[in-house]
MIKOLZA-486996 format. One record per residue (C-alpha): z, x, y. Coordinates in Angstrom, 2 decimals. Layout:
// MIKOLZA-486996
      pz      px      py
       Z       X       Y
...
// end
This chain:
// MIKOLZA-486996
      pz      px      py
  -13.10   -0.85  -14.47
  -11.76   -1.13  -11.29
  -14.06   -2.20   -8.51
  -15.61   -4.64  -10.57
  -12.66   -7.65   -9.83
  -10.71   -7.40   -6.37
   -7.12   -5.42   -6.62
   -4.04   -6.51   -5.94
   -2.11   -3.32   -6.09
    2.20   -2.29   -6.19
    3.08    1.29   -5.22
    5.68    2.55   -7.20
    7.59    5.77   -6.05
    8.04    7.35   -9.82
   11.08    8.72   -9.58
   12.87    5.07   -7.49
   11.36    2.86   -9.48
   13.06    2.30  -13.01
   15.53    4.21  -14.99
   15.10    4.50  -18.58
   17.65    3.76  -21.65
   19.89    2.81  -19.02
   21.07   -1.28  -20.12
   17.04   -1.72  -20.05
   16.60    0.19  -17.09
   18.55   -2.28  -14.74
   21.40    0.28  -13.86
   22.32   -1.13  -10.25
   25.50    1.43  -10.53
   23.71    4.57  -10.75
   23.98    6.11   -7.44
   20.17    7.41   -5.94
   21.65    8.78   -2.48
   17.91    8.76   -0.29
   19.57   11.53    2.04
   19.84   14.58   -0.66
   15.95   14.42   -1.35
   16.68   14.96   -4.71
   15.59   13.28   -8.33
   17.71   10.11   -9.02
   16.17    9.63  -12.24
   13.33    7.03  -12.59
   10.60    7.62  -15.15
    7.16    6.13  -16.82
    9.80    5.25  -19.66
   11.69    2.92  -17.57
    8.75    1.59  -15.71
    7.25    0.35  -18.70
   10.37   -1.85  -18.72
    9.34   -3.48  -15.55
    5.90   -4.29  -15.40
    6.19   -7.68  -15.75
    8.25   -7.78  -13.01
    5.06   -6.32  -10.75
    2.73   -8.62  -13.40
    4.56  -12.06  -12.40
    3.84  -11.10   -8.58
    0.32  -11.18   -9.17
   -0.67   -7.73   -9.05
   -2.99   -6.05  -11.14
   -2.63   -2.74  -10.59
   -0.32   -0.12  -10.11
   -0.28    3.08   -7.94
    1.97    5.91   -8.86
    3.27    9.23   -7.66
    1.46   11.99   -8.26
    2.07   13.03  -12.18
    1.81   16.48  -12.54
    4.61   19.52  -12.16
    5.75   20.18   -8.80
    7.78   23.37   -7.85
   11.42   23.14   -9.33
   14.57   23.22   -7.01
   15.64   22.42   -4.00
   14.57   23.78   -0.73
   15.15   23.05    2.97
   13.09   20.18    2.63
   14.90   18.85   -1.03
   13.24   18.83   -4.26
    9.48   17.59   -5.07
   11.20   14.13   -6.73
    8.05   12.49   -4.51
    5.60   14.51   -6.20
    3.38   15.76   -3.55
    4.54   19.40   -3.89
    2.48   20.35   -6.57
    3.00   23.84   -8.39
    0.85   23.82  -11.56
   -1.74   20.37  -12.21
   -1.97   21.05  -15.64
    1.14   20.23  -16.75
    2.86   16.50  -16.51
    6.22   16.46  -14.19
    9.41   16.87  -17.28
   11.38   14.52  -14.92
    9.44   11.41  -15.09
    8.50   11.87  -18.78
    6.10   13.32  -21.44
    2.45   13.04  -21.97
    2.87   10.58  -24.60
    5.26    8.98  -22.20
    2.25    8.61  -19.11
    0.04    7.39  -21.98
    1.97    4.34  -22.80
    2.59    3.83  -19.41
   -1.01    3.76  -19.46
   -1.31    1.62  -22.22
    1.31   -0.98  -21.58
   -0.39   -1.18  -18.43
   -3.63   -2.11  -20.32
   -2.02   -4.59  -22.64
   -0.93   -6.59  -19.73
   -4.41   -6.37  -18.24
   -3.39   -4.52  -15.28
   -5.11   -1.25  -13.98
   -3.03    2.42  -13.49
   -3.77    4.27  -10.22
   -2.67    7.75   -9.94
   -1.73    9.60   -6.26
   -3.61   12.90   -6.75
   -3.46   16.01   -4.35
   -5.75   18.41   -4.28
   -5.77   20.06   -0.64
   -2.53   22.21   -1.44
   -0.50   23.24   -4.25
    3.42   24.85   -3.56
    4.52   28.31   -4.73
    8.24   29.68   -4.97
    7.01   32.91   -3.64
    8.49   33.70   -0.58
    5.72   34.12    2.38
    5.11   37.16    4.84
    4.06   35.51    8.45
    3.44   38.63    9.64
    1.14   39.69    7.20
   -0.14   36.79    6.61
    0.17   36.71    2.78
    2.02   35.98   -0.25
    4.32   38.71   -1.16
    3.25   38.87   -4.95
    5.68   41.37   -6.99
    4.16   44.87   -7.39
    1.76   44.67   -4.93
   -0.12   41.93   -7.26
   -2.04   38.79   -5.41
   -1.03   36.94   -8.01
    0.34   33.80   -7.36
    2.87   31.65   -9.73
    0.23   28.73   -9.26
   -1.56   27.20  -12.12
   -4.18   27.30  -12.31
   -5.11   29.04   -8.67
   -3.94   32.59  -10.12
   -4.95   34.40   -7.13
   -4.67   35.18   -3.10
   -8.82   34.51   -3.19
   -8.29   30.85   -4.12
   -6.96   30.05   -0.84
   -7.75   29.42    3.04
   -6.60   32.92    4.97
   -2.75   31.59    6.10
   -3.03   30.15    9.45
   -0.31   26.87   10.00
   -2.42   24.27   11.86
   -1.58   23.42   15.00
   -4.44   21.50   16.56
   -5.10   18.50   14.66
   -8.22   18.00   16.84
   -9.78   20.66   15.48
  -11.19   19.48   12.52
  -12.01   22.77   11.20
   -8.73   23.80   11.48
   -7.36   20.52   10.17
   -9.67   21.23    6.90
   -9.07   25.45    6.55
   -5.49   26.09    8.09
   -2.21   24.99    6.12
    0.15   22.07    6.38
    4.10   23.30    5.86
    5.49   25.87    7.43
    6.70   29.65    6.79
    9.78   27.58    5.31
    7.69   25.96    2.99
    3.80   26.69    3.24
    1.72   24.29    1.97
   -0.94   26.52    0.25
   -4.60   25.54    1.17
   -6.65   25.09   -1.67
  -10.20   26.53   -0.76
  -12.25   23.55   -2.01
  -15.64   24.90   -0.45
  -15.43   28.00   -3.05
  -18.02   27.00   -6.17
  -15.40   28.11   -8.53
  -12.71   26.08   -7.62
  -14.46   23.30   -6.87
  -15.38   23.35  -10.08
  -11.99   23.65  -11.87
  -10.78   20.94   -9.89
  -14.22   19.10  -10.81
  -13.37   19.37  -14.33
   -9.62   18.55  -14.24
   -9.58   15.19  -12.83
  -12.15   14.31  -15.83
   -9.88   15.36  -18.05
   -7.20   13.51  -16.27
   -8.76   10.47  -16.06
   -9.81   10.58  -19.96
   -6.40   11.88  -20.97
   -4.68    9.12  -20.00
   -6.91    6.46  -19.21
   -6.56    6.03  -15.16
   -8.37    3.34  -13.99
   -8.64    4.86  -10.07
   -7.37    7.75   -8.26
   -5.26    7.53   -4.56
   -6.19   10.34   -2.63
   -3.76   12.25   -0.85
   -4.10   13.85    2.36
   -7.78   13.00    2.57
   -8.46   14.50    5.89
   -7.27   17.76    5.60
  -10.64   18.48    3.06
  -14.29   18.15    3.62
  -15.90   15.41    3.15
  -18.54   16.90    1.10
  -15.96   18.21   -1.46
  -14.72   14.42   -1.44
  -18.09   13.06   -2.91
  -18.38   15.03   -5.32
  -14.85   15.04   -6.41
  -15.53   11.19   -6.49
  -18.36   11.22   -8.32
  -16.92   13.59  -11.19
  -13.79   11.35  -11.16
  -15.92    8.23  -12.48
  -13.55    5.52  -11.57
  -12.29    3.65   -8.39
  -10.72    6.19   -5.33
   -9.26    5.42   -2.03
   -8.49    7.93    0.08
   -5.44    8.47    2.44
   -6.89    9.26    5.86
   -4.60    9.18    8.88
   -6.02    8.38   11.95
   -5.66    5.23   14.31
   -9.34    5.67   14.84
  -11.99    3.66   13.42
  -14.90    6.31   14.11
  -13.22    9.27   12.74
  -12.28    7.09    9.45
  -15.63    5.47    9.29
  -16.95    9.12    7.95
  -14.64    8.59    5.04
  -15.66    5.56    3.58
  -19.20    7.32    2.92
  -17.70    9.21    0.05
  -15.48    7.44   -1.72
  -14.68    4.04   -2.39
  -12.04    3.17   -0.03
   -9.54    3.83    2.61
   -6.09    3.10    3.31
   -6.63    0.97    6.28
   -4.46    3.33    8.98
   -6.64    2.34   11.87
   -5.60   -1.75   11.02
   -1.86   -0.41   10.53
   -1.30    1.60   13.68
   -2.53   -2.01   15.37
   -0.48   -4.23   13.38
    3.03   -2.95   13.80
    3.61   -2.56   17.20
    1.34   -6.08   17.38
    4.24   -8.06   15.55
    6.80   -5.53   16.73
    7.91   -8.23   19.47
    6.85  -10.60   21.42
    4.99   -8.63   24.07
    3.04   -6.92   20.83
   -0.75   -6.69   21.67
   -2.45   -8.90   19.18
   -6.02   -8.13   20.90
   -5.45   -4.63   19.98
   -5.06   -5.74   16.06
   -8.19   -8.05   16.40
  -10.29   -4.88   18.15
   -9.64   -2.46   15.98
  -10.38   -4.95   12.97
  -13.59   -6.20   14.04
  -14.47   -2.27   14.47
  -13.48   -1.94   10.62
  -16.07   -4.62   10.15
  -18.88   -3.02   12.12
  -18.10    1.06   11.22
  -17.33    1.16    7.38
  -19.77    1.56    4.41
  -18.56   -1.80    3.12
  -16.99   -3.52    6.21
  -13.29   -4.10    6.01
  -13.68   -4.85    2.09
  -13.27   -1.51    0.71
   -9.87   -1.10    2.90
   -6.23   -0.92    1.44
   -4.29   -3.38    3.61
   -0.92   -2.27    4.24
    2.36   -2.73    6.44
    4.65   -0.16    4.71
    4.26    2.65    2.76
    6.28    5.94    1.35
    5.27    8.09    4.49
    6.50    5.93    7.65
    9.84    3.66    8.25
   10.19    0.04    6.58
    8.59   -2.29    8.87
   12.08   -4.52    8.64
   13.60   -1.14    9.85
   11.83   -1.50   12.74
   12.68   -5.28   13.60
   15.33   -7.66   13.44
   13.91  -11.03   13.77
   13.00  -12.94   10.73
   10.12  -14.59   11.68
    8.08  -11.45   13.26
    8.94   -9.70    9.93
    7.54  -12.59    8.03
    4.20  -12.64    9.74
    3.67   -9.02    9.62
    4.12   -9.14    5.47
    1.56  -12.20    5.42
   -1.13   -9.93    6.92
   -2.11   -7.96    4.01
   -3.14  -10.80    2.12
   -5.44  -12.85    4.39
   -7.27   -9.40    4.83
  -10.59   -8.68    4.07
   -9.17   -5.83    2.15
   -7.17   -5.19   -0.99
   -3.69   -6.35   -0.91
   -0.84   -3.47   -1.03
    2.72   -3.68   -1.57
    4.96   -0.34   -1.15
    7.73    0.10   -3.66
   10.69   -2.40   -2.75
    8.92   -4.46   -0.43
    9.45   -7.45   -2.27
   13.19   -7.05   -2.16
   13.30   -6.81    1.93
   14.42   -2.83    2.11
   14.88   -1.74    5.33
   15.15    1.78    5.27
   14.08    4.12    8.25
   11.79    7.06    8.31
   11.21    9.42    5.51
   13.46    9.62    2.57
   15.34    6.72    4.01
   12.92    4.57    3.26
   12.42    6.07   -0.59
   15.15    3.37   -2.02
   16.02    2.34   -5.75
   14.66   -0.30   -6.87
   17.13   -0.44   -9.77
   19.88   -1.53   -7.55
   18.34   -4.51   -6.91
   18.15   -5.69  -10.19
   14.75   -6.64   -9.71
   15.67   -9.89   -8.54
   12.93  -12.27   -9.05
   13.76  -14.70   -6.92
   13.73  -13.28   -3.50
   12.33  -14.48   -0.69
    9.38  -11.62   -0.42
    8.66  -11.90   -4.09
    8.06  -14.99   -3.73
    6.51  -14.92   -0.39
    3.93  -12.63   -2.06
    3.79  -14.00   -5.58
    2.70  -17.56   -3.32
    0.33  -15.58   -1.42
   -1.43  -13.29   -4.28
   -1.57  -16.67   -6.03
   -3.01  -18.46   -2.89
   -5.99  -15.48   -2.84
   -6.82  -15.65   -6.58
   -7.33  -19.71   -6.01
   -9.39  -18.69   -2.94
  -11.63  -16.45   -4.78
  -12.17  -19.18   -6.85
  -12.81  -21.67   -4.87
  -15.37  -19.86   -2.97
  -17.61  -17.01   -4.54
  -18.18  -15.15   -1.43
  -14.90  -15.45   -0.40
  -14.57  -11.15   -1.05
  -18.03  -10.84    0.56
  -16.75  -13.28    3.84
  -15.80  -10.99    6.64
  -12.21  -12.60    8.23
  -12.53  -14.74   11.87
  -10.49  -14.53   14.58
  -10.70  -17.96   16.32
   -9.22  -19.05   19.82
   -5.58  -20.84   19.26
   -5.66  -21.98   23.26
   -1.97  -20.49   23.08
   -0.08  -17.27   23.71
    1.10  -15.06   21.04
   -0.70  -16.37   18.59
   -3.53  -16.16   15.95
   -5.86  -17.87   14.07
   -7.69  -16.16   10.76
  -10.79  -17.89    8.78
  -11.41  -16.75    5.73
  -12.76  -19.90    3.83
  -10.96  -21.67    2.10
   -8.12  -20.01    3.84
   -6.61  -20.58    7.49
   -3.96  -18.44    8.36
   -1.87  -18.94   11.39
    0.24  -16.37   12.94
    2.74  -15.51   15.70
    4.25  -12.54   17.47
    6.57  -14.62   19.31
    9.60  -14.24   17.48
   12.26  -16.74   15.88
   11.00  -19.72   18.32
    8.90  -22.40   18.40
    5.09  -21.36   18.19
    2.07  -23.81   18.41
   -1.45  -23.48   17.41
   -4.87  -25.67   18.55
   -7.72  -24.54   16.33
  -10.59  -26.87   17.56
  -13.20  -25.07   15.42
  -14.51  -27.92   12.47
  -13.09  -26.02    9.79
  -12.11  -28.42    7.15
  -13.91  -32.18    6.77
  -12.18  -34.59    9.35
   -9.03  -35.64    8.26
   -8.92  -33.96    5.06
   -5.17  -33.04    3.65
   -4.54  -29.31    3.64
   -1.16  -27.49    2.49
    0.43  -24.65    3.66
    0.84  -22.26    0.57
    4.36  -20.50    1.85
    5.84  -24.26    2.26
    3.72  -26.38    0.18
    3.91  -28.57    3.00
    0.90  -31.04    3.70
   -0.84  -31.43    7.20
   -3.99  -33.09    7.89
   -6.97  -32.05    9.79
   -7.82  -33.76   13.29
  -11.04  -36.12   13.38
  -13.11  -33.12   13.96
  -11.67  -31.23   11.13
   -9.29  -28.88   13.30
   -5.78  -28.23   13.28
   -3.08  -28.58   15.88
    0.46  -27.30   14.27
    3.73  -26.40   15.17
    5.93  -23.83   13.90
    9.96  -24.56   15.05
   11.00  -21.68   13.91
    7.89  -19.18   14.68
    6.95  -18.64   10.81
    3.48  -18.56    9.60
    1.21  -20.99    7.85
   -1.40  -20.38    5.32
   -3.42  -23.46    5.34
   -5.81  -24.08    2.28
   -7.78  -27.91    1.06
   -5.40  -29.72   -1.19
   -8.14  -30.13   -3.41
   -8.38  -26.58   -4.22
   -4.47  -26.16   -5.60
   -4.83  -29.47   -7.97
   -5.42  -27.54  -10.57
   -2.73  -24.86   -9.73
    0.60  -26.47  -10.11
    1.94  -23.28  -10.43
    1.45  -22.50   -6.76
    2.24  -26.28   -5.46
    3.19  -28.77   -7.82
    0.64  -31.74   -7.89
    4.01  -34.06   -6.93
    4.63  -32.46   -3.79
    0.33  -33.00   -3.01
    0.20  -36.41   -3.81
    0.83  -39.61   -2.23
   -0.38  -38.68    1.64
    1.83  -36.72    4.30
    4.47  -35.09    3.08
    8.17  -35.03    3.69
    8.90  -32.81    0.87
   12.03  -31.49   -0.49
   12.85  -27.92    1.62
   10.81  -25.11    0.33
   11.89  -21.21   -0.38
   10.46  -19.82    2.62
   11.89  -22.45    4.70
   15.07  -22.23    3.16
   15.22  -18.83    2.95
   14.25  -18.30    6.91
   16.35  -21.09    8.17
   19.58  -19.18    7.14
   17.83  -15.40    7.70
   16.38  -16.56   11.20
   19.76  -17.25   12.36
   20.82  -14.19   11.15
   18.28  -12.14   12.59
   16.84  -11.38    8.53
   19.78   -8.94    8.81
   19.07   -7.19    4.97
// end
């Protein structure tokens, strides 16, 4: 069950990911144009293809778009190809698959000993009625208040129509409707017994149907909190909820009724923070230590994120190599769980919203990347931490003074992470906290380069080229010659062959990581 080992966890947009029966689902020739909003194709069928390719990164789990039928054609918005539009939740969406097709997802999944998270949405469902602003209602042929949703048949199932418009109202937030008279969002009226109930007793089913291991909560905010634990409670397995705010307080409530939250608050902080090189790193350290302080489980219970399927590509937002390359370090030296968004590891840089909804088919899932293996290093470099220390997923992160500008310092024993805001030039960092034994031999995981500590077991480093270091003991990788071989540890300080990342950044830092 989930929540009983840490996640590591890949987002998969359904209908981007994989194609199936298409040469094995790599098909980097057919066309997925991001601007129509439309279906390109992808399906559990051809995801199952490409697990391993998620597997060998080191996750072990994966998140997927919301599974059940959304409203068919295309509007002024596009078509529901994301998912979140959904028309009738007990039926499976026809253009990512069949049942028996999300139940060998489900079980492939399994066999590889990986868990299968679901995106579920529950405060609104879509209808292909048209809508009456005026009156304030569906209009339902012959008069009816019937509705074409499944399985909310009627007008009574739903918050009076009123569009929100002041998201500091939190009552109006939780009772008024996203969309607009374009395309309403209809607002489920989850403080009614009776559909409370129905919704109660479809996620069960859900979850048994096809064996989910945890549930992503959509649009988190926009529904009580008290409908939330409950909901939680009849779901039986792992749920972290999408709430987005940029303040710690308000999200604090949140993490009293389910398991975890997307860590917005952290995110808001950490983009413009490694944005540039005037980026406000106290900012990102503030607003973490408040995660510590104001959540039911600290920052633990937090998905760590820098991109996702709702905002631009963070390398859409910079140019420079070696601020993009800090920023996609940070969500695995987190206290929280590690998330990738869909394409992440190939270095996408598409904008806002669907820009940023790519094909990962036309990158033939290249393996060999500099972000896969950037975060196949660093999901391997966690795993060996956990090991090494047992409270190392109980030991809140440190922020410890660097005496230098635009920079920072993270402790997270065994694990010293050094980053830098200040772009594609030399950085330098003076940790005099005794973290490590005096002079002991340490390696940075993204290099596999070896330093060694000062005489009171600190660390003074450079970085030429502003990229950052993940410092861990030697001693802790010699049995994990998969992450640095045992040749390249041996024999003292190091002048080792060129590594990946350095190779990789020395050419992209010249040309601004230009994708």
């Amino acid at each position: 069950m989930i929540g009983e080992r840490v996640l590591f966890t890949r987002t998969i947009i359904t209908d981007r990911f994989a194609l199936a029966d298409k040469d094995n689902g790599i098909a980097p020739t057919v066309p997925c144009d991001t601007a129509a909003r439309d279906y390109c194709g992808g399906s559990w069928r051809g995801a199952i293809d490409h697990l391993d390719y998620i597997k060998q990164m080191g996750f072990d789990a994966v998140w997927i778009s919301p599974v059940y039928s959304n409203i068919e054609g295309t509007t002024s918005y596009g078509s529901g190809y994301h998912g979140y539009w959904p028309q009738d939740i007990y039926s499976v969406n026809q253009h990512f698959g069949s049942v028996d097709d999300l139940k060998n997802l489900s079980s492939a999944l399994h066999e590889r000993d990986m868990f299968l998270m679901i995106d579920v949405v529950v405060n609104h469902v879509l209808t292909t009625l048209p809508l009456n602003v005026t009156a304030s209602s569906f209009e339902a042929p012959h008069n009816s208040s019937a509705t074409d949703i499944t399985p909310f048949a009627d007008m009574d199932d739903f918050h009076p129509l009123c569009f929100i418009v002041d998201y500091n109202n939190q009552t109006e937030v939780e009772q008024c409707w996203l969309g607009d008279a374009t395309l309403p969002y209809a607002d489920v009226d989850t403080e009614d017994p009776n559909v409370v109930g129905t919704l109660n007793r479809w996620i069960q089913d859900v979850v048994s149907n096809f064996s989910v291991d945890g549930l992503r909560l959509s649009t988190v905010k926009f529904v009580s909190p008290q409908f939330w634990q409950d909901f939680t409670r009849e779901a039986g397995v792992f749920t972290i909820g999408e709430v987005m705010s940029n303040d710690t307080n308000y999200t604090s409530g949140y993490t009293q009724v389910m398991n975890a939250v997307l860590d917005y608050p952290t995110w808001y902080a950490l983009v413009p923070a490694f944005q540039s090189p005037e980026g406000n790193l106290s900012a990102l350290t503030t607003v973490v230590t408040q995660s510590q302080q104001l959540y039911a489980s600290g920052a633990f219970m937090t998905g760590s994120f820098l991109d996702n399927h709702d905002q631009a590509r963070f390398k859409h937002l910079v140019s420079d190599a070696a601020l993009a390359a800090n920023a996609a370090v940070w969500p695995f030296i987190h206290d929280g769980i590690p998330i990738i968004y869909n394409g992440q590891e190939q270095g996408l840089s598409g904008g806002y919203p669907p820009a940023n909804h790519e094909a990962i088919w036309a990158t033939r899932y290249n393996n060999e990347s500099a972000e896969y293996l950037a975060f196949k290093n660093l999901n391997r470099a966690r795993k060996i931490s956990m090991a090494a220390n047992t409270y190392f997923l109980t030991t809140p992160m440190q922020f410890l003074e660097t005496n230098t500008n635009n920079t920072l310092a993270i402790w997270k024993p065994p694990m010293l992470t050094l980053l830098t805001n200040a772009g594609s030039t030399s950085a330098r960092w003076n940790v005099s906290h005794k973290l490590f034994k005096p002079h002991q031999h340490i390696v940075d995981v993204l290099t596999c380069t070896v330093h060694v500590a000062d005489e009171r077991g600190g660390v003074t480093v450079e970085s030429p080229a502003g990229l950052p270091k993940v410092f861990m003991p030697v001693k802790t990788l010699e049995d994990s010659p998969d992450l640095c071989p045992v040749s390249d540890l041996s024999g003292g300080l190091p002048t080792r062959s060129i590594s990946w990342w350095v190779a990789t950044c020395v050419v992209t830092c010249f040309l601004l990581w230009i994708a």
